[in-house]
Structures are given as C-alpha cells and as structure tokens.
PDB file as gemmi writes it, atoms N, CA and C in Angstrom:
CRYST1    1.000    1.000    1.000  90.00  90.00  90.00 P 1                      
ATOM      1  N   UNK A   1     -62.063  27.920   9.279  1.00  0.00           N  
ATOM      2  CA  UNK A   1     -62.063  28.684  10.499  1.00  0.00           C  
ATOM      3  C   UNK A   1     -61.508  27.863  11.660  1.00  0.00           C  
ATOM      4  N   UNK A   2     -61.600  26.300  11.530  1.00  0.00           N  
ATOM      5  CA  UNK A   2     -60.721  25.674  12.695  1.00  0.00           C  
ATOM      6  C   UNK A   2     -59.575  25.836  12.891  1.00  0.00           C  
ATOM      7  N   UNK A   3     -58.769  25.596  11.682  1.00  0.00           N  
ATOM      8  CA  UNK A   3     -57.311  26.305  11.727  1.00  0.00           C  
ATOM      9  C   UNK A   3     -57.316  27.526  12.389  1.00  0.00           C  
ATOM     10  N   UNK A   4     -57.923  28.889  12.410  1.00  0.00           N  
ATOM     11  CA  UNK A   4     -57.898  30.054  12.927  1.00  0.00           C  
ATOM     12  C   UNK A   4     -57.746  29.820  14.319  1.00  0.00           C  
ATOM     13  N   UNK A   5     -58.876  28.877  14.957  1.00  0.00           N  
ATOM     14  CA  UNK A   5     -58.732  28.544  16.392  1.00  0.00           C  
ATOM     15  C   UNK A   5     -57.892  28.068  16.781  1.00  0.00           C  
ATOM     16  N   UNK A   6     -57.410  26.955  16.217  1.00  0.00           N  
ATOM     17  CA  UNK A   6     -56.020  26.312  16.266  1.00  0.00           C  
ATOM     18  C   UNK A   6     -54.740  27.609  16.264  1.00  0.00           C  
ATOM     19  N   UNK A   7     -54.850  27.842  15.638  1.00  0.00           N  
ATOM     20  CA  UNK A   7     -53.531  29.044  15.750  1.00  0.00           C  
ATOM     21  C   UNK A   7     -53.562  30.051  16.977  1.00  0.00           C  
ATOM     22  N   UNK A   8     -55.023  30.382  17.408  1.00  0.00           N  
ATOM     23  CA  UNK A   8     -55.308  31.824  18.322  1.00  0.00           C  
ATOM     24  C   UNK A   8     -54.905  30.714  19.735  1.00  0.00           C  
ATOM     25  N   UNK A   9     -55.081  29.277  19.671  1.00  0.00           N  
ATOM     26  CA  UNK A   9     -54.769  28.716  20.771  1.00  0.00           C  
ATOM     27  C   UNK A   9     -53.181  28.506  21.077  1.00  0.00           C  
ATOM     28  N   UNK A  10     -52.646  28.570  20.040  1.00  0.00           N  
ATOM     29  CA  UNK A  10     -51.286  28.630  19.806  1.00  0.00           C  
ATOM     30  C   UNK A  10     -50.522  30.023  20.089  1.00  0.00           C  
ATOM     31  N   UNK A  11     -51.199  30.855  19.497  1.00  0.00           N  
ATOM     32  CA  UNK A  11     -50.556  31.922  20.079  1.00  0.00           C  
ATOM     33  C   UNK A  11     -50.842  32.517  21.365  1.00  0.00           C  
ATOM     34  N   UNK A  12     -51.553  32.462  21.896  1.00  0.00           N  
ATOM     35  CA  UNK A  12     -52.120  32.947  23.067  1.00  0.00           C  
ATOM     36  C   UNK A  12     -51.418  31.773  24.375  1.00  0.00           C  
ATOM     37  N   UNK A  13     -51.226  30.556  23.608  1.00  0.00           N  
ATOM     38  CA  UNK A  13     -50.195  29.823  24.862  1.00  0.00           C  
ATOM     39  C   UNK A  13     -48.600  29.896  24.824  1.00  0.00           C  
ATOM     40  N   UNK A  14     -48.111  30.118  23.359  1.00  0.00           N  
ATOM     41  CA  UNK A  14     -46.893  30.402  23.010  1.00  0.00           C  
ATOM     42  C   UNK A  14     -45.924  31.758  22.998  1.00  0.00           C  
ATOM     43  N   UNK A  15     -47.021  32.736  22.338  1.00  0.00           N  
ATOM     44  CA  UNK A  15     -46.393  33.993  21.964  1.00  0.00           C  
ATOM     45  C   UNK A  15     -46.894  35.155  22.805  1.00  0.00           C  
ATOM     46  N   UNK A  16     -47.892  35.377  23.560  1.00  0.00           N  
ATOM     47  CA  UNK A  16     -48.238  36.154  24.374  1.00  0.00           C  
ATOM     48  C   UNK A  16     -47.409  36.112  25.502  1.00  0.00           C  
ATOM     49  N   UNK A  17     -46.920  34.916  26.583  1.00  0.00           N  
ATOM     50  CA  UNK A  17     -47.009  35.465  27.721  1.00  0.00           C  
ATOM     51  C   UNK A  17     -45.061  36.096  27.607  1.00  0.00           C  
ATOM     52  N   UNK A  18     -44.721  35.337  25.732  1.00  0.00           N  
ATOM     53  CA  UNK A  18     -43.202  36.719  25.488  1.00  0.00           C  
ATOM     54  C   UNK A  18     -43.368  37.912  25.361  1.00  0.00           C  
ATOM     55  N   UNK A  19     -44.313  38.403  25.052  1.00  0.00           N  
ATOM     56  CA  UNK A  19     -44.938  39.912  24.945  1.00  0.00           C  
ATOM     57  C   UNK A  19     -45.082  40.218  26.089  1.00  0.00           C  
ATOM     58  N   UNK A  20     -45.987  39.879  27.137  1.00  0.00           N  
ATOM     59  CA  UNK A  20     -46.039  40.341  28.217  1.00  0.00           C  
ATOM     60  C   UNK A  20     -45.453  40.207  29.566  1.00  0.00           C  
ATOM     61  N   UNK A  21     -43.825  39.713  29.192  1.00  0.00           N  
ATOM     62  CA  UNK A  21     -43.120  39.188  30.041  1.00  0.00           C  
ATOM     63  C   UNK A  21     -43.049  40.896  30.588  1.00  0.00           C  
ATOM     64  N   UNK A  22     -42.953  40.402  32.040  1.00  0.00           N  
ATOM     65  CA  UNK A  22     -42.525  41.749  32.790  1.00  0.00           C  
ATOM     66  C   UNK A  22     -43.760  42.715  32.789  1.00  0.00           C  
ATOM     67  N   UNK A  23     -44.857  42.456  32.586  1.00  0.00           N  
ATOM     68  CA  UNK A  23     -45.764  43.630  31.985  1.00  0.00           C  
ATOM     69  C   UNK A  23     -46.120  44.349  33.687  1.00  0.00           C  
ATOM     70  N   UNK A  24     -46.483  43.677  34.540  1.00  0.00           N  
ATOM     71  CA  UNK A  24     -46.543  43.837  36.305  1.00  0.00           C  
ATOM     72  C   UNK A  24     -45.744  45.454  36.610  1.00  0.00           C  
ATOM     73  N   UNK A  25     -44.484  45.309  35.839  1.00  0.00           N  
ATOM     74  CA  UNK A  25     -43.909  46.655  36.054  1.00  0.00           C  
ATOM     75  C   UNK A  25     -43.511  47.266  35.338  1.00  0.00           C  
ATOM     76  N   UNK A  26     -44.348  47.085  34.422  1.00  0.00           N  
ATOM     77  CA  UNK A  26     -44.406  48.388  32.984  1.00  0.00           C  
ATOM     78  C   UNK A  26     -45.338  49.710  33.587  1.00  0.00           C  
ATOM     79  N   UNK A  27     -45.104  50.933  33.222  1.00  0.00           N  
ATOM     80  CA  UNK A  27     -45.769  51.905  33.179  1.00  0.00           C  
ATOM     81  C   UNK A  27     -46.587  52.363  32.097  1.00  0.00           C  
ATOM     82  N   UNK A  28     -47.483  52.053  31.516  1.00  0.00           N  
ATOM     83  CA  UNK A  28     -48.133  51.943  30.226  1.00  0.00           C  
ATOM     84  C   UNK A  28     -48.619  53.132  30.085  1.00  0.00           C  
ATOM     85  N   UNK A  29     -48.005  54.453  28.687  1.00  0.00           N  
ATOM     86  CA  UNK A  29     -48.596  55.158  28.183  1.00  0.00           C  
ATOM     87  C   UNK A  29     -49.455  55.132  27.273  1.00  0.00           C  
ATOM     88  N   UNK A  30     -49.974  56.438  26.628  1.00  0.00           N  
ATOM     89  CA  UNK A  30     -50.342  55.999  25.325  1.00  0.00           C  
ATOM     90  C   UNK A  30     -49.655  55.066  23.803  1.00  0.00           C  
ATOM     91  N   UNK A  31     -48.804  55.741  23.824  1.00  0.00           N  
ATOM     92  CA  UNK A  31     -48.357  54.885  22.956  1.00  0.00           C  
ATOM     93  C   UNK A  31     -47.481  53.102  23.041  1.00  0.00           C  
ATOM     94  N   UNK A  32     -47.576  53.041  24.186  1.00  0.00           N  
ATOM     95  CA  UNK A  32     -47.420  52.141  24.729  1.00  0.00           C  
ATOM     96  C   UNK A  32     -48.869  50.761  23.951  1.00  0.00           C  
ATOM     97  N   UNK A  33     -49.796  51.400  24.696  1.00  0.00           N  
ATOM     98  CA  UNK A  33     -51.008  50.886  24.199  1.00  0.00           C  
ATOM     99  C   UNK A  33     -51.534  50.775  22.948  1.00  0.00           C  
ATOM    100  N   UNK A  34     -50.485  51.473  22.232  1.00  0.00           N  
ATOM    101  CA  UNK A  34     -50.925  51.937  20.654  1.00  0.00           C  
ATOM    102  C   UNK A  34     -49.884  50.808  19.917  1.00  0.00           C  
ATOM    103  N   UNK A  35     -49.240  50.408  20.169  1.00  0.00           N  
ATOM    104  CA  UNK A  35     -47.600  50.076  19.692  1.00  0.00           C  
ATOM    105  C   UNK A  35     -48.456  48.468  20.243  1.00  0.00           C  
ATOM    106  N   UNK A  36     -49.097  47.803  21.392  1.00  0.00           N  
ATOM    107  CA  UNK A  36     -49.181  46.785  21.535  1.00  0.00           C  
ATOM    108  C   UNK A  36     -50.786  46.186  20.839  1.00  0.00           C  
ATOM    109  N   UNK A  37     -51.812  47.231  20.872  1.00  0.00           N  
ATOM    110  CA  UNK A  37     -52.398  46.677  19.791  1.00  0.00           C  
ATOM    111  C   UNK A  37     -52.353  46.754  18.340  1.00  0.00           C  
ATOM    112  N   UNK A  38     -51.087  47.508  17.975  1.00  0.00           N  
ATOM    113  CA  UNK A  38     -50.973  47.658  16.643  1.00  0.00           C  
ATOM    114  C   UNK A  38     -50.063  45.972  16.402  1.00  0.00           C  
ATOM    115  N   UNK A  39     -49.733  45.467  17.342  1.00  0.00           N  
ATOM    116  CA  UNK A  39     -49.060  44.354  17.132  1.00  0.00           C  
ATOM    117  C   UNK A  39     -50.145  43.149  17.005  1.00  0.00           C  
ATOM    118  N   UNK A  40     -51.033  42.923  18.254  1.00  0.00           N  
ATOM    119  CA  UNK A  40     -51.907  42.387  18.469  1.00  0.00           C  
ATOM    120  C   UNK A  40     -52.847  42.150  16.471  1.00  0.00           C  
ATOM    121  N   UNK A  41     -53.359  43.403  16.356  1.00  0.00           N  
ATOM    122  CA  UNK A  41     -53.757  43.930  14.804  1.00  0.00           C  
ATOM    123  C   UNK A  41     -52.820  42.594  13.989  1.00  0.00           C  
ATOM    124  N   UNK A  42     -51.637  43.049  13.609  1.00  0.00           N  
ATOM    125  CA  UNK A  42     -50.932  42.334  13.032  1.00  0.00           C  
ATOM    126  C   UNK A  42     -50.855  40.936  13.096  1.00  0.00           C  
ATOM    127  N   UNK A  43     -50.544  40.266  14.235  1.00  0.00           N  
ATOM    128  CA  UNK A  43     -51.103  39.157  14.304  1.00  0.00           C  
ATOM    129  C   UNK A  43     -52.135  38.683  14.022  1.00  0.00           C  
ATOM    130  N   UNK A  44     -53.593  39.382  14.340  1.00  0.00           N  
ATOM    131  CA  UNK A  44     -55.122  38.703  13.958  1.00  0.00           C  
ATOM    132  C   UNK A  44     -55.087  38.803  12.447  1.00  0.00           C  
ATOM    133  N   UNK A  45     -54.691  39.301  11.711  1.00  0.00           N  
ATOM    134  CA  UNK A  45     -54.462  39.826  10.045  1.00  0.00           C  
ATOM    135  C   UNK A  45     -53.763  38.621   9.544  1.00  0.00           C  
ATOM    136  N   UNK A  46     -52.917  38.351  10.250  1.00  0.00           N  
ATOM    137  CA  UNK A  46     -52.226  36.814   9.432  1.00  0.00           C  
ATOM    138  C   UNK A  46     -53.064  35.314   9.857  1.00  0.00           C  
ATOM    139  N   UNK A  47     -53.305  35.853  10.801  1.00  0.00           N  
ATOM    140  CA  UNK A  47     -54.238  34.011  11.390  1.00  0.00           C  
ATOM    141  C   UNK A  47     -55.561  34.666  10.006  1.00  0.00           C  
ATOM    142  N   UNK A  48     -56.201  35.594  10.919  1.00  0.00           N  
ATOM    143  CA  UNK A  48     -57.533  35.008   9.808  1.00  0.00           C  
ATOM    144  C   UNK A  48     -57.553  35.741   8.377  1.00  0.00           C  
ATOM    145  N   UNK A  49     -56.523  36.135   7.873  1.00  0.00           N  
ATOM    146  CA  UNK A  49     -56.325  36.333   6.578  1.00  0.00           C  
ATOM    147  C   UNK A  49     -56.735  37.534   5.628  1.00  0.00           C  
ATOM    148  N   UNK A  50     -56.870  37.423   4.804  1.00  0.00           N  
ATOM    149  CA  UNK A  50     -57.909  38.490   4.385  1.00  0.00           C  
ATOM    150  C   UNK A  50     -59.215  38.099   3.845  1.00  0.00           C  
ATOM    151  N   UNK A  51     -59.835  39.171   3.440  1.00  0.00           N  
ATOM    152  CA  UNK A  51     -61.512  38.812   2.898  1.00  0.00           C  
ATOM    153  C   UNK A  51     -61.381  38.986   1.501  1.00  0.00           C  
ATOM    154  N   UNK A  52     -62.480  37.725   1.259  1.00  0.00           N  
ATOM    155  CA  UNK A  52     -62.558  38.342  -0.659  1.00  0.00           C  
ATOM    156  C   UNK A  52     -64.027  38.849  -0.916  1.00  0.00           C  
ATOM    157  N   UNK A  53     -63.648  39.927  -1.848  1.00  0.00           N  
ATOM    158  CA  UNK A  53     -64.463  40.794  -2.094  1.00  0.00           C  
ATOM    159  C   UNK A  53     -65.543  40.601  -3.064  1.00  0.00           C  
ATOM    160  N   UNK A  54     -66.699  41.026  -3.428  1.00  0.00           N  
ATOM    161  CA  UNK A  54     -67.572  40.524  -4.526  1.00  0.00           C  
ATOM    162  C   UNK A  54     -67.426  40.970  -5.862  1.00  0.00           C  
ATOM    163  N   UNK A  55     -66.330  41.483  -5.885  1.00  0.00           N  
ATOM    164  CA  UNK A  55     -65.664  41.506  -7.472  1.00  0.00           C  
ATOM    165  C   UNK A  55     -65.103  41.159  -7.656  1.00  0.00           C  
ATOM    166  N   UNK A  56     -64.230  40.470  -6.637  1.00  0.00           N  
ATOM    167  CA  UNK A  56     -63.172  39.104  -7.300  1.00  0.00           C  
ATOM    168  C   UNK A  56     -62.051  39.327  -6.932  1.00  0.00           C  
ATOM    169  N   UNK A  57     -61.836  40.707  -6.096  1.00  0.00           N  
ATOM    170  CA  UNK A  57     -60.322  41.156  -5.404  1.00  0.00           C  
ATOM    171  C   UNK A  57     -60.183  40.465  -4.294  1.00  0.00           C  
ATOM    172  N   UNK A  58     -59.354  40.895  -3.447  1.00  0.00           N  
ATOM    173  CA  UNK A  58     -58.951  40.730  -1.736  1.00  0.00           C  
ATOM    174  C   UNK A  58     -58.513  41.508  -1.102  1.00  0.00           C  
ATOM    175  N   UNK A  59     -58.713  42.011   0.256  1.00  0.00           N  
ATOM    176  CA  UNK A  59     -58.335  43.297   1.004  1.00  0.00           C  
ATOM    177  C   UNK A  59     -58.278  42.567   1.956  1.00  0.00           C  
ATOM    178  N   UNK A  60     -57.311  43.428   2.647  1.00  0.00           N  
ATOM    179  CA  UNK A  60     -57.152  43.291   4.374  1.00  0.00           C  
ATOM    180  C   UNK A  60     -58.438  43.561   5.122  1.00  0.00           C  
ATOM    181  N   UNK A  61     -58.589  42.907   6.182  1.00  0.00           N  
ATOM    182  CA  UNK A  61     -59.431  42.825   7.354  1.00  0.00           C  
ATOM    183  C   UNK A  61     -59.611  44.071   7.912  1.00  0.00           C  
ATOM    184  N   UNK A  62     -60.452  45.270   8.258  1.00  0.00           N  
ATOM    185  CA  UNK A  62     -60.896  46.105   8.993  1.00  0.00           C  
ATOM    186  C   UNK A  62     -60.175  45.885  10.395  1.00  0.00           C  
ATOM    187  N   UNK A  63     -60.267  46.966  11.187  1.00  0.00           N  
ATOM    188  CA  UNK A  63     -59.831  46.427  12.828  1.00  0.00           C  
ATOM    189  C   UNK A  63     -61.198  46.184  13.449  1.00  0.00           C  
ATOM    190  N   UNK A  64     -62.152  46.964  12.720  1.00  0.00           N  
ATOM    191  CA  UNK A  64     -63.595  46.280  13.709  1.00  0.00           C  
ATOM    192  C   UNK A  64     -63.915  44.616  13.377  1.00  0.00           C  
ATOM    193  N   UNK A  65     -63.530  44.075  12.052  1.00  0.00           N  
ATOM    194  CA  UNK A  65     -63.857  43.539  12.006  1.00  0.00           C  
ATOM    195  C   UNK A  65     -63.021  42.139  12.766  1.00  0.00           C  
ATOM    196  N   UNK A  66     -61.563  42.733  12.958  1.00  0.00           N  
ATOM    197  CA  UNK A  66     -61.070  41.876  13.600  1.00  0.00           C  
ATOM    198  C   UNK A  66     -61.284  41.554  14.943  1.00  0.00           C  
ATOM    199  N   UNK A  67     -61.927  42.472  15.404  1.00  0.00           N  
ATOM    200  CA  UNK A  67     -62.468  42.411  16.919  1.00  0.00           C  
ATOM    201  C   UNK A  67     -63.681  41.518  16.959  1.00  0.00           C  
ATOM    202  N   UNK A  68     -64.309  41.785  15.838  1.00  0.00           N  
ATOM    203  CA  UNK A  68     -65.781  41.160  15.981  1.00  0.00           C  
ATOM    204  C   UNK A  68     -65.075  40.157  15.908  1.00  0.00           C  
ATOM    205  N   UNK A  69     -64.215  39.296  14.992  1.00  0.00           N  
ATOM    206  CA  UNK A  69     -63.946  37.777  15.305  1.00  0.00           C  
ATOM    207  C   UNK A  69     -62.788  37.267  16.767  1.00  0.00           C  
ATOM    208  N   UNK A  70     -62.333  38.134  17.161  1.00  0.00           N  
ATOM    209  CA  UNK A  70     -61.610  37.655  18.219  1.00  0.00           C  
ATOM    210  C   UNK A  70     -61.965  38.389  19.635  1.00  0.00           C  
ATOM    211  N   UNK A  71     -62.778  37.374  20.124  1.00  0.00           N  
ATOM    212  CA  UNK A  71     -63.715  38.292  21.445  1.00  0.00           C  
ATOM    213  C   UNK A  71     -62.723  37.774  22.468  1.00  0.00           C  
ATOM    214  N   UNK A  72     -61.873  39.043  22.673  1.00  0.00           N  
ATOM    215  CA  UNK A  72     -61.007  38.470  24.067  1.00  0.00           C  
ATOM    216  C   UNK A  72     -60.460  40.410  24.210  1.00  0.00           C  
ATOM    217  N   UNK A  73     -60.563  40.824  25.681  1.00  0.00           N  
ATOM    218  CA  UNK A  73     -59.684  42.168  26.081  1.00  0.00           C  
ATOM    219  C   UNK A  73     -58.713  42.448  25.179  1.00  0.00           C  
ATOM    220  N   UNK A  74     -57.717  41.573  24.550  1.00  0.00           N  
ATOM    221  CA  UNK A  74     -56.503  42.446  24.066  1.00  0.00           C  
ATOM    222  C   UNK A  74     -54.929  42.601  24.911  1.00  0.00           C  
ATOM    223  N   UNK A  75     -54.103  42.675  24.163  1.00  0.00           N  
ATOM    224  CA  UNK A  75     -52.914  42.798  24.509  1.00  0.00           C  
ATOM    225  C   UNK A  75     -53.226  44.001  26.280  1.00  0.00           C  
ATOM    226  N   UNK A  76     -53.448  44.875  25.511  1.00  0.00           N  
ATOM    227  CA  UNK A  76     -53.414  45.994  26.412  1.00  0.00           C  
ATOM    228  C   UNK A  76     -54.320  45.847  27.828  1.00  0.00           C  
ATOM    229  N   UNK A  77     -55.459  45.346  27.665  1.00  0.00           N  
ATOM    230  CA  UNK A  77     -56.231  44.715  28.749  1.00  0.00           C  
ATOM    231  C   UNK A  77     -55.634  43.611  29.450  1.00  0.00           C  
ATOM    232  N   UNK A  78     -54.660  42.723  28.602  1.00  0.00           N  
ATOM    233  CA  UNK A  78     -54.010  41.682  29.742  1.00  0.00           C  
ATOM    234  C   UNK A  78     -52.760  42.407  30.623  1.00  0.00           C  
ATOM    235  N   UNK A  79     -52.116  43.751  29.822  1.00  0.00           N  
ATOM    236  CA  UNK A  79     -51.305  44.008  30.654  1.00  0.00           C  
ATOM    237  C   UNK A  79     -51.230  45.196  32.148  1.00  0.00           C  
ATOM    238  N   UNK A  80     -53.012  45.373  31.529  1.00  0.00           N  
ATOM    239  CA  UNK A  80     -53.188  46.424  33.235  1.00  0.00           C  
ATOM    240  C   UNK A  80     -53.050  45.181  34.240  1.00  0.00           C  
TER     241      UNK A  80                                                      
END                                                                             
C-alpha cells in the first residue's frame, strides 16, 4: 500500500494540474463531470489494482470502494 501512496503523490503533483489546466473557465455540465470522474475511476483502478477474491480469481475494484480508499473531493470538486 506504500507504493499506492507513492503514486497518488505522484499523480496528484504531476498529472492533475494537466487535467485541470484552464478548469477557472470551463463551464462544467453533466457530462462534463461524468467524463472527468470516469477518468479519475480509471486512474485509482491502476494505482491500487485489483482485489483477489476468496476463490482464487481477481476483479476490478468497485467505485465505492475506490472512494473508500482515496479520501480526497475528486477531479470534479477540484474543478468548481
């Protein structure tokens, strides 16, 4: 899980403020908001990976559950 932190510190100093370049005078619709946490999603899915299951498979991460591990507003909350 340190690596995870290591990376969310990495992206959040590296790759965010290219996403939200210009965001000051964006007009944000719905899908606007839909399109930037579906990205956000995507990103938390590769840092913390997937889960293994108690039969011995692996699945992708839930979105609740990705929230429960990354307690921060969100793409969409940094760009109101």
């Amino acid at each position: 899980m340190k690596s995870a932190v290591i990376t969310m510190a990495h992206s959040n100093r590296n790759l965010m403020p290219v996403v939200l370049y210009g965001c000051e005078s964006w007009t944000l619709n719905k899908l606007d908001e839909d399109r930037l946490n579906c990205f956000e999603r995507k990103i938390l899915r590769r840092i913390y990976g997937p889960v293994e299951e108690s039969r011995g498979g692996w699945r992708i991460r839930h979105n609740y559950e990705l929230y429960d591990l990354f307690n921060d507003p969100g793409l969409d909350g940094q760009a109101i």
